[in-house]
C-alpha positions in Angstrom: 45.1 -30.7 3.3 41.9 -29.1 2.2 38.3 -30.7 3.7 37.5 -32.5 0.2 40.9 -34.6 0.1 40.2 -35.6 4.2 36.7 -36.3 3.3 37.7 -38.8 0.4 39.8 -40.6 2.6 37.4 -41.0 5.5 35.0 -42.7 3.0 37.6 -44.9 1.7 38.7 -46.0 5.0 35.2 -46.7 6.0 34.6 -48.4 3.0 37.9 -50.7 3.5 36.5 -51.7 6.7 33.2 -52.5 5.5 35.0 -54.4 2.6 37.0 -55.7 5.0 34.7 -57.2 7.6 32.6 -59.2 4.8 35.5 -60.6 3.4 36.4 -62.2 7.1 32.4 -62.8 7.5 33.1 -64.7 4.5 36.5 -66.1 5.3 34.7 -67.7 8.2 32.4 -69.7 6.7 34.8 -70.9 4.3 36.8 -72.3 7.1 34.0 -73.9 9.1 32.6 -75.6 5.8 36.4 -77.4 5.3 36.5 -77.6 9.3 32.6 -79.3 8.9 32.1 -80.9 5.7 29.5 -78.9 5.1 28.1 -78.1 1.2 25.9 -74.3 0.7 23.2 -75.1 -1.9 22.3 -71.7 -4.1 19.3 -71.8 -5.9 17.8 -68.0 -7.4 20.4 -66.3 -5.4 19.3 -68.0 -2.5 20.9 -70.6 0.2 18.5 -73.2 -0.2 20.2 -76.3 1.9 23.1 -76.3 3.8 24.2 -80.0 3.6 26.6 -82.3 6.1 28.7 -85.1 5.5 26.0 -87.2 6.8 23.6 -86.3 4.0 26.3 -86.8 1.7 26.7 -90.1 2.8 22.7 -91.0 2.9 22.6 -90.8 -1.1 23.5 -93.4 -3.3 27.4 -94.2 -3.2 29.3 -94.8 -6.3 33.2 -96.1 -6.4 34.9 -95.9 -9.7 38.0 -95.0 -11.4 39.6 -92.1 -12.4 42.4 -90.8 -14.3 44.1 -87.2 -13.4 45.9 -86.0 -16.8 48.1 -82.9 -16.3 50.0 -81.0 -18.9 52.4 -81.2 -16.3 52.9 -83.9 -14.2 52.3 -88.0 -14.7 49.2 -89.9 -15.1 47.5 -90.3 -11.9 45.1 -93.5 -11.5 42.8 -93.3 -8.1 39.9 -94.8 -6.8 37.1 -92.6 -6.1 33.7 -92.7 -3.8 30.9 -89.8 -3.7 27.8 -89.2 -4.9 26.4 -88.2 -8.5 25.8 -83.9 -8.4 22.7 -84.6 -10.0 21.3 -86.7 -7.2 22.3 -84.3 -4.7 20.9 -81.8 -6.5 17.3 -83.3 -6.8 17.4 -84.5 -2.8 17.0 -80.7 -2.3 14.1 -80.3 -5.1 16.4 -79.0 -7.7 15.9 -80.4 -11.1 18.5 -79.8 -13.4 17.5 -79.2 -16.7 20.2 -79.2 -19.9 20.0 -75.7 -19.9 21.2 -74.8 -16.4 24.3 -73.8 -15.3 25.6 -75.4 -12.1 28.2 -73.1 -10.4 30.7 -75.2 -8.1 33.0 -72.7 -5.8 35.8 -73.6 -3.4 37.3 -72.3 -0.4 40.4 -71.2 -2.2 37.9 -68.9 -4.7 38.0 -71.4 -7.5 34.9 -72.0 -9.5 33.7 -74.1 -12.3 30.8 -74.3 -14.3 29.8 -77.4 -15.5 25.9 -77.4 -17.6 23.1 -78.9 -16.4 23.6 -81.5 -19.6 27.3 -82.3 -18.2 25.4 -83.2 -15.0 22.6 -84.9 -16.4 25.1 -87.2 -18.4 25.2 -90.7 -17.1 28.5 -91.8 -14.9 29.8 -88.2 -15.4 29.7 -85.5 -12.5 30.2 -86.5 -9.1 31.3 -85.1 -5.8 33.4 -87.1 -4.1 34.7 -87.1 -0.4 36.9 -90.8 -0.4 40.0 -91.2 -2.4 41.9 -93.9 -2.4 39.8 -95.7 0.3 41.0 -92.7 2.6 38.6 -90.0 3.5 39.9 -86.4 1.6 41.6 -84.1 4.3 40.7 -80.4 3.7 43.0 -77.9 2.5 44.5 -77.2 5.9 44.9 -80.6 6.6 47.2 -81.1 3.2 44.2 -82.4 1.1 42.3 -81.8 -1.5 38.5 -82.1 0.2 36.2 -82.5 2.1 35.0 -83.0 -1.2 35.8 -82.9 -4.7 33.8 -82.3 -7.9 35.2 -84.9 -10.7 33.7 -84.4 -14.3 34.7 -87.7 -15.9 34.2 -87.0 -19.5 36.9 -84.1 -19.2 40.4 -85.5 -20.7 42.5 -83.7 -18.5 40.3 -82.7 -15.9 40.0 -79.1 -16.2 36.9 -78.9 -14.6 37.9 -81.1 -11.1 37.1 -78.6 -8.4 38.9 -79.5 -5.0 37.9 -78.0 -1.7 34.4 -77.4 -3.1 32.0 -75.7 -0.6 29.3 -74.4 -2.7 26.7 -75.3 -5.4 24.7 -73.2 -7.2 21.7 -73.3 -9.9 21.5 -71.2 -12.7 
């Protein structure tokens, strides 16, 4: 092998690893946030708040009803409890304007945008941790939580988030 072709692959391999030990950095925190019930708040590319259940829990509850509609499966009716996004959201000095996007990312990679006028709709985004009248396990445990983003005025729910760990403000 001629030195060009060995030197490619040294920076490759170094550059795997480097790869590598982000994506466990990473990995990591995803875990303890299902493990902790903890939420990362983003705001200008920052981590603004990191937020426990306990915080969760200090807001303003709301219990209502909701209906999961798949293409694929039955109806599902379930009682919910959590908190409205937008009041989490403003405990942490955010204000959400119509214009803003509000990133919502899961441990499993999933993300949804929903706009700051989806959140600032009354009865409509919330992030909920009880279903049911049962706490939601995390994803290890079989569940869909800690918590759960539910946008109410979606018909089918496309834009329910489970195993949500971080919010961010656009």
């Amino acid at each position: 092998m001629n030195r060009t072709v060995l030197w490619v692959i040294a920076v490759l391999g170094v550059l795997v690893m480097g790869l590598a030990y982000f994506n466990i950095q990473g990995g990591a925190k995803r875990w303890s946030s299902q493990q902790d019930a903890t939420l990362f708040i983003i705001a200008n590319g920052e981590e603004v708040a990191t937020v426990t259940f306990d915080d969760v829990r200090s807001l303003e509850q709301h219990r209502f009803g909701a209906t999961l509609r798949s293409s694929d499966a039955q109806e599902q009716q379930h009682t919910y409890q959590g908190i409205l996004l937008s009041d989490l959201l403003m405990e942490h000095d955010l204000n959400v304007r119509a214009e803003d996007q509000v990133i919502v990312r899961a441990a499993d990679g999933y993300t949804v945008t929903v706009t700051g006028e989806d959140v600032l709709q009354e009865d409509n985004v919330y992030l909920v941790y009880e279903k049911n009248g049962e706490r939601m396990r995390s994803r290890e445990a079989g569940g869909s939580g800690p918590y759960q983003l539910i946008v109410r005025k979606d018909d089918f729910g496309q834009r329910w988030n489970k195993h949500v760990m971080e919010i961010e403000m656009k």
